[in-house]
N, C-alpha and C positions, 0 to 999 in steps of 0.2 A: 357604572360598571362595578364588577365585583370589588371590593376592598381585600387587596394580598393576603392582607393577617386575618384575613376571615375565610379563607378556601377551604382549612382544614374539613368544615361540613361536608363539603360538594366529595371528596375524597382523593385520589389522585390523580383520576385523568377527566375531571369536573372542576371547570376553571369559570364558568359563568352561568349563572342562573335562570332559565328559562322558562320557569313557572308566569312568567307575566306578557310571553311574548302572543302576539295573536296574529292569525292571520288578514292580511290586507283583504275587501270584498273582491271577489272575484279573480284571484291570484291565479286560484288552482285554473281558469278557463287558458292562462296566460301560457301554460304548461303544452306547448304545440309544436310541431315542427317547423311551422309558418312561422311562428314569432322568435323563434332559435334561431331560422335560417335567416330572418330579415336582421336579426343581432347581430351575426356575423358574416355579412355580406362583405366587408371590407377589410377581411383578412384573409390572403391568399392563399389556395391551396385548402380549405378548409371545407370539407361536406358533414352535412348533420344524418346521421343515420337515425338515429333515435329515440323520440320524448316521451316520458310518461310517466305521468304521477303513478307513486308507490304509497300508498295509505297503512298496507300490511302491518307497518311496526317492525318489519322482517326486511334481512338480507344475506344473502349466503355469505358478507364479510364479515355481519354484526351478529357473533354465535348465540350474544343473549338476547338478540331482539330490542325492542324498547326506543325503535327509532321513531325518530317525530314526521309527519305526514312532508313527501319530498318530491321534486322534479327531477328526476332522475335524466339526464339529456349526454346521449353518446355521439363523438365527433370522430371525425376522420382527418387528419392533415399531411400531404402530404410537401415534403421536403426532396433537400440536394440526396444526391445519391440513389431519388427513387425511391426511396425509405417511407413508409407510410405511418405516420403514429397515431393510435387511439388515446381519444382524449375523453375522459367522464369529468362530470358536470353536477354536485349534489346541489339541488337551490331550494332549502325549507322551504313550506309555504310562510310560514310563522317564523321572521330572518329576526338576527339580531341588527340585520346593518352591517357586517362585517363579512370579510374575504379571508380566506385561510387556503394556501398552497399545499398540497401533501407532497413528500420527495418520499426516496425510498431507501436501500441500501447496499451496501456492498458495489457492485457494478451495477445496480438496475435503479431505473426513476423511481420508481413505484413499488409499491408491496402490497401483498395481498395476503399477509399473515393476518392471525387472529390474535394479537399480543394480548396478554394479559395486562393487568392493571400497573404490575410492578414497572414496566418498560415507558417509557419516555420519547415516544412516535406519535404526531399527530395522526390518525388515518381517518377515511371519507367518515366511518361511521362516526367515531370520536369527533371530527369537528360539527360533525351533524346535531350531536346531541348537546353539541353547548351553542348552538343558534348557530353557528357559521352555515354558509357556502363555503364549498371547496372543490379543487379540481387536482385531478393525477392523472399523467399522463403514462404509456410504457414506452415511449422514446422512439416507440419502431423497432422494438429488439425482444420480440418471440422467440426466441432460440434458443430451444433447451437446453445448450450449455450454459450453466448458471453464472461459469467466469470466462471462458475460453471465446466466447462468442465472438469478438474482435477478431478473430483469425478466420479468412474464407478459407474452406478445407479445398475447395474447386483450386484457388489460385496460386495459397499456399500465403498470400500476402495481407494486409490488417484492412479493413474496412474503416476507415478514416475517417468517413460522413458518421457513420453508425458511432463511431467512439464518440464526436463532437456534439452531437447527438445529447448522448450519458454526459457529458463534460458539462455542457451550458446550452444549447438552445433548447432541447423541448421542457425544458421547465421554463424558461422565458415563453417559447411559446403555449404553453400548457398557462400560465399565466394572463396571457395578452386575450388568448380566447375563453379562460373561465370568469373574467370582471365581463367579458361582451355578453353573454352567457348570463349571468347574472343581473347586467345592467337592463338587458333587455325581458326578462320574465318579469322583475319589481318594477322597473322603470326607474330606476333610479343608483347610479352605478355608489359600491362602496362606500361606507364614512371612513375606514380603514380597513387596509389590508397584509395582512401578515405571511409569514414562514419559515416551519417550526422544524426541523431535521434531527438526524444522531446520526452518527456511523457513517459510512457512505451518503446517506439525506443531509447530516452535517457539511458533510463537502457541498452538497450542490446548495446548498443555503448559502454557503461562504462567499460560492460563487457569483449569485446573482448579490449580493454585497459588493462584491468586488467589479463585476461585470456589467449587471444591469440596477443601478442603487434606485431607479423613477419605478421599479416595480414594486416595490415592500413598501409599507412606512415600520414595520416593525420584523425584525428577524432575527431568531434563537436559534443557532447552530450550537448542535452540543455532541462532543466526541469527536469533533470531526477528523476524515479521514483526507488531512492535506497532505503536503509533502510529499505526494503519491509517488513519486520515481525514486524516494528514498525509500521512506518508510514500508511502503509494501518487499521487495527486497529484505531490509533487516527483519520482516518480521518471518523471514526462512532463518536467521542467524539460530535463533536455539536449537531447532533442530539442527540445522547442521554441524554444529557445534556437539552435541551429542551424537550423530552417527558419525564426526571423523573422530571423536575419543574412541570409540566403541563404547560407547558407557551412556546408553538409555537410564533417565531420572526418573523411577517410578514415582507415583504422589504421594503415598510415604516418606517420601526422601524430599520432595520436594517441600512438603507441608512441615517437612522438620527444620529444611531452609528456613523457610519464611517464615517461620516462628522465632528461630535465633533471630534474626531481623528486627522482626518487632522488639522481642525483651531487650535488644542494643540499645533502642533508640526510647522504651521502660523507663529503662534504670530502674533505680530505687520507687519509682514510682507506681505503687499497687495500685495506683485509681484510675494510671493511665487506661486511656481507652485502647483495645486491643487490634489496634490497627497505627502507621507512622501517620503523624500529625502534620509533619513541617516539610516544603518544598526538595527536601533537601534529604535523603534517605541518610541514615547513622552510616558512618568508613565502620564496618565488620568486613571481620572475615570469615569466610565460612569455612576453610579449614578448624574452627575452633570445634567444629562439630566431629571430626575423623573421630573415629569407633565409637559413636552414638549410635545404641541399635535402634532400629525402627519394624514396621510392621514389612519392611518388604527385605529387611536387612540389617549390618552394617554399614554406619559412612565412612566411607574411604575415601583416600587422599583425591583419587581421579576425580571421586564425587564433588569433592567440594573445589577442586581446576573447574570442570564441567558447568557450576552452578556460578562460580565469580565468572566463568566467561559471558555466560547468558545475561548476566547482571550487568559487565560492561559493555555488553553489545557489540555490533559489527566493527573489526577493525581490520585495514588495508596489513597486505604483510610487512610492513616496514612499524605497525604499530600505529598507523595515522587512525585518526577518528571518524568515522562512515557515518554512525547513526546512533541514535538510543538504545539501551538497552531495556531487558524488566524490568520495571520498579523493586526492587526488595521490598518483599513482606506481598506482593501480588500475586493472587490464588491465577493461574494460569494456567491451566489443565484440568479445564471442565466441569469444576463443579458447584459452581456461580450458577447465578439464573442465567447468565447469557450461554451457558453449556457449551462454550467455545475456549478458546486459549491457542497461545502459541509455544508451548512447554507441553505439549498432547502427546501420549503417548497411548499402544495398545499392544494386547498379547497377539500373536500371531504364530499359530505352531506352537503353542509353550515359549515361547520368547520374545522379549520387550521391546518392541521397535518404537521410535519418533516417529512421529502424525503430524506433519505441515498441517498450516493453516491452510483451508484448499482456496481461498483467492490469491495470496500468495502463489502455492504451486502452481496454479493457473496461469497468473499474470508472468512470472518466470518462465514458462515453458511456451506457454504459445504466445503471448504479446511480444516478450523480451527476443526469445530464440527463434520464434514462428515455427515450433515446434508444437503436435496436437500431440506425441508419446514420447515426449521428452521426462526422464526418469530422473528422477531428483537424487535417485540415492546414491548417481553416478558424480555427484556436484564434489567438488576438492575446496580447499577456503580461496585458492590463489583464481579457479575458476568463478570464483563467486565474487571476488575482487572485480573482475574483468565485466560479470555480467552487471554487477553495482553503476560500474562508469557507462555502459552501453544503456543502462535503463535511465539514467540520471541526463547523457547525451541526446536522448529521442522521444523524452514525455514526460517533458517540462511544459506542457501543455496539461499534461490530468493535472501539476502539483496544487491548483488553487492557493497559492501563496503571496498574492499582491499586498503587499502590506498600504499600498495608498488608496485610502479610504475616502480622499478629500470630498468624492462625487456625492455619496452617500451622505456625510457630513453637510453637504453645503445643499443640499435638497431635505435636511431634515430626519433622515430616517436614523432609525436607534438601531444596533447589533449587540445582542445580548450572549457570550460565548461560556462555554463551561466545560467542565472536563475532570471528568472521574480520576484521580490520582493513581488509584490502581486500578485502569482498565487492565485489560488482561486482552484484549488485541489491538489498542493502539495505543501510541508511546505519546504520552498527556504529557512529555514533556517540547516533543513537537510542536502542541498548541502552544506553549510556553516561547518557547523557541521564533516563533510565528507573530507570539504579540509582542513580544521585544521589538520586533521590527516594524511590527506598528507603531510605538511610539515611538521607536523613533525617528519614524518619518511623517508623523502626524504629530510633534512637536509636545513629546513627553506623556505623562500621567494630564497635565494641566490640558492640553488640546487635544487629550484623546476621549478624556473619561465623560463630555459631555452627550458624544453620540455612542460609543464603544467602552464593553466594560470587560473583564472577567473573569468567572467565577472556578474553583479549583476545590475541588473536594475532597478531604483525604477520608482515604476506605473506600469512595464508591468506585463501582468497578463499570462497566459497559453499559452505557445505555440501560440499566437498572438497577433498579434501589434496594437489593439481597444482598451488597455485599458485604463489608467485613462492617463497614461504615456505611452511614448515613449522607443519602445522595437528594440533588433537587428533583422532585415530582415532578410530571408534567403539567398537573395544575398549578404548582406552586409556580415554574417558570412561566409560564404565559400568565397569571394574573401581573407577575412583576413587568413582564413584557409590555403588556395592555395599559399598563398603571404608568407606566415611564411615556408610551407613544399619547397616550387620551390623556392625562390629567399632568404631564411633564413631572413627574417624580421620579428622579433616576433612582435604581437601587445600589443601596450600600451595603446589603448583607443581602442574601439570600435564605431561605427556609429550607431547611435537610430535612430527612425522615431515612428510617433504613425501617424496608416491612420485613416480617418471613417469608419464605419460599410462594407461600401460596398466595402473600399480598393482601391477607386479612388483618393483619395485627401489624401497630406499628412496634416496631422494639428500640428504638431511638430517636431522638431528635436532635435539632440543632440548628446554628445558624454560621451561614459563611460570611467572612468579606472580600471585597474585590481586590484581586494580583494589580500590584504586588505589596499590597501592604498584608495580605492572606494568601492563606496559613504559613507561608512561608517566615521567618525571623527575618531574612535578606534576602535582595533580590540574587537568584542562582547565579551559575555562570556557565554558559552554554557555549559547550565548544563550535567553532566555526568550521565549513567544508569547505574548501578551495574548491573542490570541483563541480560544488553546486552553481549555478547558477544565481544569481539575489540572496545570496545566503552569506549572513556576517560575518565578519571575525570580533569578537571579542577576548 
């Protein structure tokens, strides 16, 4: 297989070389409805609608084209609740031998974006073109609402199956039927099988880590979206936090923030790289900035209450500790390549309102309240305290936060985690939060670091490599991946890169080590939630 320190060629999302691979005789005849349907005859509930080799090089998911000649095979499964999920099936003629699972993001299994190079998603095309087979499933959730969809608007009440659905089974099942799928067109099922997530696909990777550990031998969740019953909630805190001040943070003001941030944790240091380094963000205040003009103004005193609040995040009214807050020094208001944030704002009418994250406002209004026109602007902090315990009381089932890893460990499989310092919509220090409790229940740094590592990047922001810093590639984490599960070389540093905008040019490099001896100086200290459930005190 590829050698890690040699991917730089392949580019970012070209993790193994396929100039040598060739097709088996007579593969392509294997490519049949007959031989799909006799593969999975022995999982229930499972109809094959449809096979066929695609020679074109073309597919309306792969906008440049350039795919290798493929078996394209479409399934039907249906499940509890009456749910029917579609499942695809890519199987090269020309395989490397390996299995690659695609997840998806936010609230749905699957994607069907055309990401560009910078982002960090395995998708069918992409595993296509580095020899895998791979399988995505859409969970059984067509519904145009992009987050609200859990809410029947008929009933008024949450569609249970369909959440459990997104939670963990149809990626288990999308799994069990793309190796039958596979085993059956080669004749010979996988040497290894993998899967690779960010964002919401980060969650569902976690989870078959945690749930199903006999499906993967190798799994890269990065960004993951755990802690779901908290985390989604605090990430309403900035906004709300700016519309009860009345005092909307334009990104002027904001970008003036997070600059003093940076130069705190500077100093003296001109060589410093212009992003925070260390686990551990610099104690400023932002009050030091009051009457600094900017492009949308003066800062004022509110401005800089408004910005410390956003920084120390959700807090109950007696002052107790809820959840994370922003990273200081985190571009958080759109203008990253993930073109997302939760510090969003827009004009409306000439005037500057807060812009919720919309899974957030989603998950709050119709999951939490089982409200479909529940109006956020109506929310108070002491309301929002109340809706915190009610979401944290009733889906602690989304949180994917098991920290006992034994199963996974004791069958072998490796989990490879990572986590952009400054994402700019999930709080990287969750995933922190998340592996403390893995070692501590998997018997420290010494008993964890053989099957479980990970990796912490400062500057990189969401699921892509634009931001202030230099983040892992996609190539570069699956060769490390590949290279740890096939040749047993666990990694102690990981390979960064920060591209431009357009992902043509690299403008930095670098290399990370593994939490918690990086980047952090000490291990943090991570406040505890009484009202969490599995959640520590420290």
């Amino acid at each position: 297989m590829t050698d890690p320190t040699e991917i730089s060629e392949y580019g970012p999302v070209r993790w193994f070389p396929t100039d040598g691979l060739t097709s088996a005789p007579g593969i392509a005849d294997r490519c049949t409805v007959d031989v799909v349907r006799q593969a999975v005859a022995h999982i229930k509930g499972v109809e094959v609608t449809s096979v066929a080799v695609n020679t074109s090089g073309r597919h309306e998911m792969a906008a440049g084209g350039g795919l290798p000649d493929f078996c394209d095979v479409r399934l039907r499964q249906r499940g509890p609740g009456g749910h029917t999920a579609v499942i695809t099936v890519w199987v090269p003629l020309a395989w490397n031998g390996r299995f690659i699972g695609t997840v998806g993001g936010g609230t749905r299994t699957t994607t069907d974006v055309q990401h560009s190079d910078v982002f960090r998603i395995v998708t069918l095309p992409r595993a296509l073109m580095n020899g895998f087979a791979a399988a995505s499933t859409d969970g059984a959730n067509r519904d145009e609402r992009p987050s609200s969809w859990a809410l029947d608007l008929a009933t008024g009440e949450l569609d249970r199956e369909l959440i459990r659905n997104w939670v963990h089974r149809s990626t288990h099942d999308m799994t069990v039927v793309g190796k039958a799928v596979v085993e059956g067109i080669h004749g010979s099922a996988p040497l290894y099988s993998y899967l690779q997530g960010t964002s919401g696909g980060g969650r569902q990777a976690l989870m078959e880590a945690q749930r199903y550990p006999e499906d993967y031998d190798g799994i890269w969740s990065a960004e993951p979206a755990i802690n779901w019953s908290r985390f989604v909630p605090a990430a309403m805190w900035p906004v709300l936090v700016m519309k009860e001040y009345a005092n909307p943070l334009a990104p002027a003001k904001l970008e003036a923030f997070r600059q003093g941030a940076i130069e705190a944790g500077r100093g003296a240091d001109a060589a410093a790289p212009p992003f925070i380094t260390t686990l551990d963000a610099p104690v400023w205040d932002p009050h030091e900035l009051v009457g600094t003009s900017t492009e949308a103004g003066v800062i004022t005193a509110t401005d800089a209450t408004v910005m410390g609040k956003i920084w120390e995040g959700p807090r109950s009214p007696d002052g107790g500790f809820r959840w994370f807050g922003l990273r200081p020094g985190t571009e958080s208001w759109g203008n990253t390549g993930a073109e997302a944030g939760l510090a969003m704002t827009a004009e409306v009418d000439g005037t500057l309102v807060p812009v919720p994250f919309p899974i957030a406002e989603a998950y709050v209004g119709a999951w939490v309240c089982r409200d479909p026109e529940w109006d956020w602007t109506t929310l108070t902090f002491a309301e929002f305290d109340d809706l915190f315990d009610r979401s944290v009381r009733e889906f602690h089932e989304l949180d994917t936060d098991n920290p006992d890893l034994s199963e996974l460990r004791d069958r072998g499989g490796k989990l490879l985690l990572t986590h952009g310092l400054d994402d700019e919509v999930i709080f990287a220090m969750g995933t922190v939060h998340y592996f403390r409790r893995v070692l501590d229940a998997m018997g420290g740094v010494e008993g964890t670091d053989s099957f479980a590592r990970l990796f912490l990047t400062p500057g990189d922001g969401h699921s892509h490599v634009t931001a202030a810093g230099p983040g892992v590639t996609l190539a570069a984490g699956m060769a490390a991946l590949m290279d740890w599960v096939e040749n047993g070389r666990a990694p102690d540093t990981l390979q960064v890169k920060r591209y431009d905008p357009a992902g043509s040019t690299v403008t930095m490099t670098g290399a990370v080590g593994a939490y918690p001896s990086a980047p952090a100086t000490r291990a943090p200290s991570i406040p505890g939630n009484a009202s969490t459930a599995g959640s520590p005190t420290t």
